[in-house]
N, C-alpha and C positions, 0 to 999 in steps of 0.2 A: 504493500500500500504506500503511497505516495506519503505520509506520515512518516514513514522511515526514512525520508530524505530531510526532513525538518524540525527535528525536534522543538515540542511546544517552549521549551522553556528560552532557547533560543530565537524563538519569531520575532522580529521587531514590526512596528506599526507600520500600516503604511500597505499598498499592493502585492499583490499574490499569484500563483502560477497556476491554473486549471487544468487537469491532467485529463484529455478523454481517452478511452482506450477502444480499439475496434479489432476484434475478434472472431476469425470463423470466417466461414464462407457468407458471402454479402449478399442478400435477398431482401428484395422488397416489404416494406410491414414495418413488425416490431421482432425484437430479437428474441431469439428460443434455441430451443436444444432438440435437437434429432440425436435416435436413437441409431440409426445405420452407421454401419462398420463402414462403409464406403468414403474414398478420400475426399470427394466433391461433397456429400452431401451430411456427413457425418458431423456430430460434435455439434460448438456451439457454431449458431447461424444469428450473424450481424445482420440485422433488420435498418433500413435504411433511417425510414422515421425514427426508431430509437437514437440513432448515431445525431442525426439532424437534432432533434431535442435537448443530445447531451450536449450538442456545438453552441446553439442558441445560449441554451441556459447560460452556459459557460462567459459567451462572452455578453449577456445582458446584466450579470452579477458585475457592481459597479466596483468590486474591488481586483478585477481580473486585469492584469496588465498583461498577460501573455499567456497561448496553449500549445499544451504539448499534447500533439494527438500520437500513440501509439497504435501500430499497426503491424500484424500478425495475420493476415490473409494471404491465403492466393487467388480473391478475386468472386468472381459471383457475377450475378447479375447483371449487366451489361447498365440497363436502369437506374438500377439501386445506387451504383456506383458513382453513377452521372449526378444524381441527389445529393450525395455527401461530397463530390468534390466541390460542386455549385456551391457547398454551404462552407467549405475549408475555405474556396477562393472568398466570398463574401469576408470573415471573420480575418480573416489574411491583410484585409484593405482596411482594416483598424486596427490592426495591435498583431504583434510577431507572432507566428502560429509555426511552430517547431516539431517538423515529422519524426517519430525513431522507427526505425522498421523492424521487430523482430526478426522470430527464425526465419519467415517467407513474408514477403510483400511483393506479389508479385498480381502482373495481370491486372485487374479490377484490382486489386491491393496498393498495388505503384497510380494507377489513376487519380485514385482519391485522395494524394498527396503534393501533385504535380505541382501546383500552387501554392504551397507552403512556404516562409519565408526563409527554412535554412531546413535541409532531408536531412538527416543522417542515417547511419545503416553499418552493421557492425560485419566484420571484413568476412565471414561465412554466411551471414544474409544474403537468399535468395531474392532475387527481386528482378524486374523488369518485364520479362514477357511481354512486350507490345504488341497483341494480337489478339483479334476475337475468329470465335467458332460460332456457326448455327448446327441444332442435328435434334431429332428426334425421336422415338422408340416407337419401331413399327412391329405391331404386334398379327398382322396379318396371317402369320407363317401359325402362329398362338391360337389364335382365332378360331383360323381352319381347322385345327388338330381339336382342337378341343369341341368343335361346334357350335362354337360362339359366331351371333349375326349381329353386330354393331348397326343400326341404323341409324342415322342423324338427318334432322332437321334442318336447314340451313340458309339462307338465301344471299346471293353475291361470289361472284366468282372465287375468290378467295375465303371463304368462310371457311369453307375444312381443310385449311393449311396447315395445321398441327395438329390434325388430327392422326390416332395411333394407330386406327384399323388399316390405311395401304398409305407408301413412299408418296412424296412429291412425283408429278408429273413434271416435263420439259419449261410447262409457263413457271409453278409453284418452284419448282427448281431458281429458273433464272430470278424469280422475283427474292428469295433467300440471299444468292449470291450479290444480288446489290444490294439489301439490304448489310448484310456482313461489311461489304465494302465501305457504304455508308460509314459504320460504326466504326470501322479502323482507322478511316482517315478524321473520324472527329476524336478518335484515341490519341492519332500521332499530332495532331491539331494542340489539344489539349499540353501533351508534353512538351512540341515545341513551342509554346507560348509563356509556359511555367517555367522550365529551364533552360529560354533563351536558348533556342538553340533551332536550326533552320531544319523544314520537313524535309529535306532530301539526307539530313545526318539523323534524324530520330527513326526514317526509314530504313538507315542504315543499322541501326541499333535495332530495330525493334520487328519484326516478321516474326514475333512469336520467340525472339531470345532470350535465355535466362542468363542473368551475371549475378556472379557473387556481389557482394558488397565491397572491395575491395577492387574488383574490375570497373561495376559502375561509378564507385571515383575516380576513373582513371579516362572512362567516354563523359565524363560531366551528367549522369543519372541520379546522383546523389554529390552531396557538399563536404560532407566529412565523417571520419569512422566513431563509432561511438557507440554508449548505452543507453539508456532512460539515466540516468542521473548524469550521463554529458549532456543529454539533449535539456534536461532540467536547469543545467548551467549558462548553457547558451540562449535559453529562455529570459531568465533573468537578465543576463549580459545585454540581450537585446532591448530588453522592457527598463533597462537600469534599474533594476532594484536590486536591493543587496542581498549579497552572498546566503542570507539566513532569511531569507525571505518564506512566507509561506508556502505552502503548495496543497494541492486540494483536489482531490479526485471527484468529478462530475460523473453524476449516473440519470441518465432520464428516466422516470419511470416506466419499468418495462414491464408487460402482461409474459412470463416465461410458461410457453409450454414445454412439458417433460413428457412426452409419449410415451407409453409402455411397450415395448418389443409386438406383444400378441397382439396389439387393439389394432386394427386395420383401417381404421377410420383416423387414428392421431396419428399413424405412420403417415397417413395418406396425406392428412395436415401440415406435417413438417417438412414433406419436402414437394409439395405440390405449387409451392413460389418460383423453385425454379425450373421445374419439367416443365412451366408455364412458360418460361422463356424463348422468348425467336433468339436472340444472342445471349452469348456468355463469355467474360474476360478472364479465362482461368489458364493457367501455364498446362502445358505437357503432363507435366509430373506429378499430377494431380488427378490424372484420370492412368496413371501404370497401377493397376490394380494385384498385379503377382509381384 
């Protein structure tokens, strides 16, 4: 807890440092916990609205002179991600907003950062991945075997384009493929706008690449190597407040669900945000399942 960086007795008066922290694969909502083993959908899942609340709050509390948003994903929702960077960059344009990226920040992880006034990334940090995927589970082969008849109701050429009973056809294809397109040139957009840097070098960087943290300061993806209690320093340092300043962990209030393995209905709840998804910003190495 951010406590351990400030001991009370040491606080002096005066502004303080708001720590938010963003955990888990990134979906739209509010944050909760899925119960699957699986790397993409498993663990705890960062709810956009919740992250956006704890940002707000954070900087609407009039003693907040600087936040450290930490970051421990690889990525999510293509959406969701777009929401919290929106609300880093806003918070960014009033008072120092200092990235730390844990073990992975990658993908929609690295997005939601881009804008921050100083990244940091500790030299075995995964992070970068500049790339989005579309794809959905075609249950057709399922269906058959099993004698299931899926009927849907629908009206508009595109109404059953995510749908699970048969593949895209050649239009629903091509319409996929530029939608992805879309999404990655406002990914590389995004980056190069935040870290100064030109779309022909963030292209070069980024078609879905990972770098350590130690390589990304070395292409300008990150600023400097560190922890939560460097980014903490440099928080202050930017905000000038002193050294024993306080620090204070922001939580939006979140409705957490906890599904039970059996219930098929709260399994179905925790990860139906992002099979919902036409895109996803999530690295490689997050879907090697053996």
């Amino acid at each position: 807890r951010a406590a351990a960086f400030a001991p009370t007795r040491l606080r002096p008066r005066g502004g303080r440092v708001a720590v938010v922290s963003l955990e888990g694969s990134i979906v739209p909502g509010r944050s909760r916990r899925s119960p699957l083993p699986l790397p993409l959908f498993g663990g705890t899942l960062a709810g956009s609205e919740t992250l956006v609340r704890a940002l707000r709050a954070a900087g609407k509390d009039p003693l907040t002179e600087a936040v450290v948003l930490h970051v421990d994903s690889g990525g999510g929702s293509a959406l969701a991600s777009d929401l919290i960077w929106r609300e880093v960059k806003r918070l960014a344009e009033r008072m120092p907003v200092v990235a730390v990226m844990g073990e992975l920040a990658a993908s929609g992880g690295y997005y939601v950062l881009t804008h921050a006034t100083r990244v940091v990334a500790a030299p075995t940090t995964l992070t970068g991945s500049i790339g989005v995927f579309a794809g959905k589970f075609v249950l057709e082969e399922f269906n058959r075997r099993y004698g299931l008849n899926p009927e849907y109701l629908s009206r508009g050429r595109f109404a059953r384009l995510m749908r699970a009973a048969a593949g895209w056809d050649d239009d629903e294809r091509a319409l996929m493929e530029r939608y992805v397109s879309e999404v990655y040139d406002r990914f590389v957009s995004r980056v190069a706008d935040g870290r100064r840097l030109s779309r022909e070098r963030v292209h070069e960087l980024g078609r879905g690449r990972i770098w350590t943290g130690a390589d990304a300061l070395e292409v300008g993806l990150v600023d400097e190597l560190g922890d939560v209690q460097h980014a903490i320093r440099v928080a202050k340092e930017l905000a000038g407040l002193h050294e024993d300043a306080e620090v204070r962990d922001v939580h939006a209030p979140a409705k957490l669900v906890l599904p039970v393995g059996d219930d098929p209905q709260a399994l179905l709840d925790a990860v139906a945000p992002l099979l919902s998804e036409r895109a996803l910003l999530v690295p490689d190495v997050s879907l090697r399942l053996s």
